[in-house]
N, C-alpha and C positions, 0 to 999 in steps of 0.2 A: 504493500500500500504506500501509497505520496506521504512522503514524511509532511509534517504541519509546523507553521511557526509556535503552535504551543508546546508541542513532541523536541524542539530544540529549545524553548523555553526552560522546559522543565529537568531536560539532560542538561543545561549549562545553570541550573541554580538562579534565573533572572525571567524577570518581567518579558512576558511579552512586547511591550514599549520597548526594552531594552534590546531588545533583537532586531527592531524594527529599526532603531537608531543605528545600532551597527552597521546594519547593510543597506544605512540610507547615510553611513558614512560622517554622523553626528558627531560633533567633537564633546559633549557632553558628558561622556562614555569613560570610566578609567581605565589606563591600555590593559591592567592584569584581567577585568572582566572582558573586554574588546577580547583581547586573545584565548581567554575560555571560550568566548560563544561562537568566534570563526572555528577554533577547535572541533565543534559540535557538528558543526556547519558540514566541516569538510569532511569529517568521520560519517556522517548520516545520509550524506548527498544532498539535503534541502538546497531547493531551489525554487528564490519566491514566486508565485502566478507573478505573471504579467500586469494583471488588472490589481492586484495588492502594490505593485510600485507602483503603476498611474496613479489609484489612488492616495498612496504615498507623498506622491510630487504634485497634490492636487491635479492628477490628469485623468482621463477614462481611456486613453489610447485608443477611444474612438471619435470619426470624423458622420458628421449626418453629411445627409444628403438628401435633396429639396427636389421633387419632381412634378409638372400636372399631372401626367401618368405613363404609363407602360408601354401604350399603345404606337409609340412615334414611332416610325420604322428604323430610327439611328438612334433610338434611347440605348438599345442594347451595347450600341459598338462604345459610348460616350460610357454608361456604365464599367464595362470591360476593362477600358482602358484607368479608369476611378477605381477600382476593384485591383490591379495587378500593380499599381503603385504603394498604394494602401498596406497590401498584403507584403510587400517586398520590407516594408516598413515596422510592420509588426502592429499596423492599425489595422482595428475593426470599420464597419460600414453599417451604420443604421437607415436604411430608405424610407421617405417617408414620400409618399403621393399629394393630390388633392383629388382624388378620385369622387369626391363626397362632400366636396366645397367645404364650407364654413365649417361644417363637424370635422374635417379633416384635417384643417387648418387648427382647429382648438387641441387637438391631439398634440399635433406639432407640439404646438407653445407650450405642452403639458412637459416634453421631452426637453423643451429649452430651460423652462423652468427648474427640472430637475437636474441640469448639471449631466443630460446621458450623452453628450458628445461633447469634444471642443471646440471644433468648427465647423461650418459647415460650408456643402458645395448645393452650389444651383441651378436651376435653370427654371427662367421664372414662370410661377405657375399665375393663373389668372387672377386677381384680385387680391391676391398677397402684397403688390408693391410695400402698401403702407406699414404692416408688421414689419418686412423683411429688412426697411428703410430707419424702421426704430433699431434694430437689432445691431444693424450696423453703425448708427450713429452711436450709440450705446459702448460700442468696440469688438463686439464680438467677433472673431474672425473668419469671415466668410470670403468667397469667389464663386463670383458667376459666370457659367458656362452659355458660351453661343447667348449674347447679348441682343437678347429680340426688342428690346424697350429701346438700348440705346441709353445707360445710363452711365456716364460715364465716374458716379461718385465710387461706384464699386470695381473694387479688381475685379479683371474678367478675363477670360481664354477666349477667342472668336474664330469663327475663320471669313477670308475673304470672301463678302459675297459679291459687292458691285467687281472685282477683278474675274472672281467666275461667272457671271453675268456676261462681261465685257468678252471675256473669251468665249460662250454661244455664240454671243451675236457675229464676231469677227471668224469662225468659223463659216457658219448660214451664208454670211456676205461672199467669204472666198470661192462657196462651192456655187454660186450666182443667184442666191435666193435673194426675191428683189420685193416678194409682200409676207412683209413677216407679222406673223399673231403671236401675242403674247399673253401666257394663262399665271395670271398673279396669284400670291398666298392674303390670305385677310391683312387687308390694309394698316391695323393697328403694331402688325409688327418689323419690325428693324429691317430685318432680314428683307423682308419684300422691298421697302425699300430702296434698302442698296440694288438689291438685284433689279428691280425695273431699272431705276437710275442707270444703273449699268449698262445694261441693256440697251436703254433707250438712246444715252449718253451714244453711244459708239455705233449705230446703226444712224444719228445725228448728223456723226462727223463723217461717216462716210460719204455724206450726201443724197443717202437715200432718203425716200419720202416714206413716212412712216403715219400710215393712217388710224387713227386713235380709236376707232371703232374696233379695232383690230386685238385690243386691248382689254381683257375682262379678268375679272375678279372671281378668284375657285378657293376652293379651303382646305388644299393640301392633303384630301380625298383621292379615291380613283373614280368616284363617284362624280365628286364635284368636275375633277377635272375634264370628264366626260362630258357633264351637262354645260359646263362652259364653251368648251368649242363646240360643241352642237349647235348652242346658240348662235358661233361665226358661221358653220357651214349655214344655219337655217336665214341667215338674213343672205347669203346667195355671193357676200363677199371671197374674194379669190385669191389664195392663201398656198403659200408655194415652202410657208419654213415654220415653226413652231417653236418658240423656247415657252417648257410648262417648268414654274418653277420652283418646281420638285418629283421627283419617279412618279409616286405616287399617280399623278395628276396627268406625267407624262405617258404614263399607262392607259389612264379614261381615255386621250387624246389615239391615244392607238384606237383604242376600241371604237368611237366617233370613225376613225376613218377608216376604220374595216367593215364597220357598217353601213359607212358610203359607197363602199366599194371604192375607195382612193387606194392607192400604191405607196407603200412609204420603204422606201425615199424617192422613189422617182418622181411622184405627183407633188407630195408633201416631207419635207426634213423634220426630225422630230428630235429635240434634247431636250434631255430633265436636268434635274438637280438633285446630287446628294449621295449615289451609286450605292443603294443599296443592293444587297442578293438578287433580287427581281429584275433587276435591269438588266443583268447579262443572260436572262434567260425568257424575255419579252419573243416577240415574233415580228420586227423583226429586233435584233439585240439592240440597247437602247443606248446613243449616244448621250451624255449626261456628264455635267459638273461632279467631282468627286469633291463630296465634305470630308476632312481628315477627323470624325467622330471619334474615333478611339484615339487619337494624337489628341484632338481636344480634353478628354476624358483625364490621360495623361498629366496633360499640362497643366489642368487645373489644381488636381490631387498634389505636386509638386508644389505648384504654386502655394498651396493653403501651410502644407507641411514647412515648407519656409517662413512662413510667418507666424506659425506655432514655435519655429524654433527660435524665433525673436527678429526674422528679418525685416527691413519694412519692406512692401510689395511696390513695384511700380507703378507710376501714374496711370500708361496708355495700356490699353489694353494688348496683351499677347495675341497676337495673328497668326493663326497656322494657316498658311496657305492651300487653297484651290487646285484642282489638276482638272483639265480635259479627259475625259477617257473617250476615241473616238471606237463607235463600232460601227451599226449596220444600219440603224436609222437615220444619220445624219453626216 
């Protein structure tokens, strides 16, 4: 059986406290007992949990972590990546959703309250701003992942999105697509954003004429994405390039045009955004912006853990960069 700090307590003739000071290196300790109860130590092999130093050092050796929910198709890799930092480290991961809004959200605070993490990572869930903005004014050390608000008070991990935007469009333009449609993510966040900006910006400067009807509003669905471009085939406009921006959406976009009986890519070019699994296995395989989700994941976890260890965190936000991935749609 696990030897116990009391089982060496009571072989070395001392307090519990007194064991605890020893191997938390207290100079309070006289050396003749200090070297009876490392004596004990090393004759019996005790070796303290993990979670009895943390909280020894006032720590929990665990990090929370802040999510709307599960369901995003790159929560996983952004996890993964959060997860294999973590664990390199010898920290734990407490997930928390908002799967349940405001009751989920009271949980949370329940766990803040309690002291069960030291830091936490995020990515912001809907109607949290205001708690998550106390928390951090307060000092608490936190880092937000993939910055959809755009705030720039919190350290955050991001990746490029107007740069990967800007690279669809300058692909579509090279291969001579001349009326491009564009299927946005809900307008409230960052991310879209940048990437119309993007988007828009460099199909601008190209000199092409870019007709704004052309432009519609999806929600990061395969559903929505569908019912979005449907809406451009149904108004009868003539669309030769597609950036949807995200898989997800770029997938509806396929299905609209296999329903129309379009060709993609010869009639129509199609890129998404974000290169999850599904993309490389669409019909036909889907040209699409690669988000670095598990590099961000990464980065975050890093980031948080340097400022647990006392560092201060940088102003701008950390950038992981954007890649092309070209296949068979565009």
């Amino acid at each position: 059986m696990r030897v116990t700090i009391a089982e060496v307590a009571r072989r070395a003739r001392v307090s519990k406290a007194t064991v605890s000071r020893v191997l938390n290196n207290k100079g309070d300790v006289d050396a003749a007992t200090a070297i009876r109860v490392r004596e004990v130590i090393a004759a019996t092999g005790y070796t303290p949990s993990a979670r009895a130093v943390g909280l020894a050092k006032g720590r929990t050796q665990t990090v929370g972590m802040l999510v709307p929910g599960l369901t995003w198709p790159w929560m996983g890799d952004v996890l993964q990546g959060v997860a294999d930092v973590l664990e390199a480290k010898g920290y734990g991961l407490l997930l928390n959703t908002v799967n349940r809004g405001a009751e989920s959200l009271a949980q949370f605070a329940k766990h803040v309250s309690a002291n069960a993490f030291d830091g936490l990572l995020l990515v912001e869930p809907p109607d949290a701003l205001s708690y998550i903005s106390s928390l951090h004014e307060s000092g608490f050390p936190m880092v937000m992942i993939d910055d959809r608000g755009h705030h720039p008070e919190f350290p955050s991990v991001a990746t490029s999105n107007w740069a990967g935007a800007a690279s669809a469009a300058k692909h579509l333009l090279a291969a001579g697509r001349k009326r491009l449609a564009v299927i946005t993510g809900p307008a409230q966040f960052g991310c879209t954003r940048d990437r119309t900006d993007g988007f828009r910006t460099t199909v601008d400067e190209s000199g092409t004429p870019f007709d704004t009807r052309l432009q519609v509003e999806g929600d990061f669905t395969r559903d929505g994405g569908r019912e979005a471009f449907q809406s451009i085939l149904d108004s009868g406009a003539a669309v030769d390039g597609v950036f949807a921006q995200n898989d997800l959406m770029a997938v509806g976009v396929l299905d609209a045009l296999r329903a129309a009986g379009r060709s993609v890519p010869d009639d129509v070019a199609v890129i998404g955004f974000d290169d999850i699994p599904i993309a490389s296995h669409t019909q036909p395989a889907l040209t699409t912006v690669r988000q670095p989700s598990r590099e961000m994941g990464e980065a975050a976890a890093r980031m948080l853990l340097s400022r647990l260890a006392g560092e201060t965190l940088p102003e701008e936000p950390q950038i992981i960069p954007t890649s092309l991935v070209v296949r068979e749609s565009a």
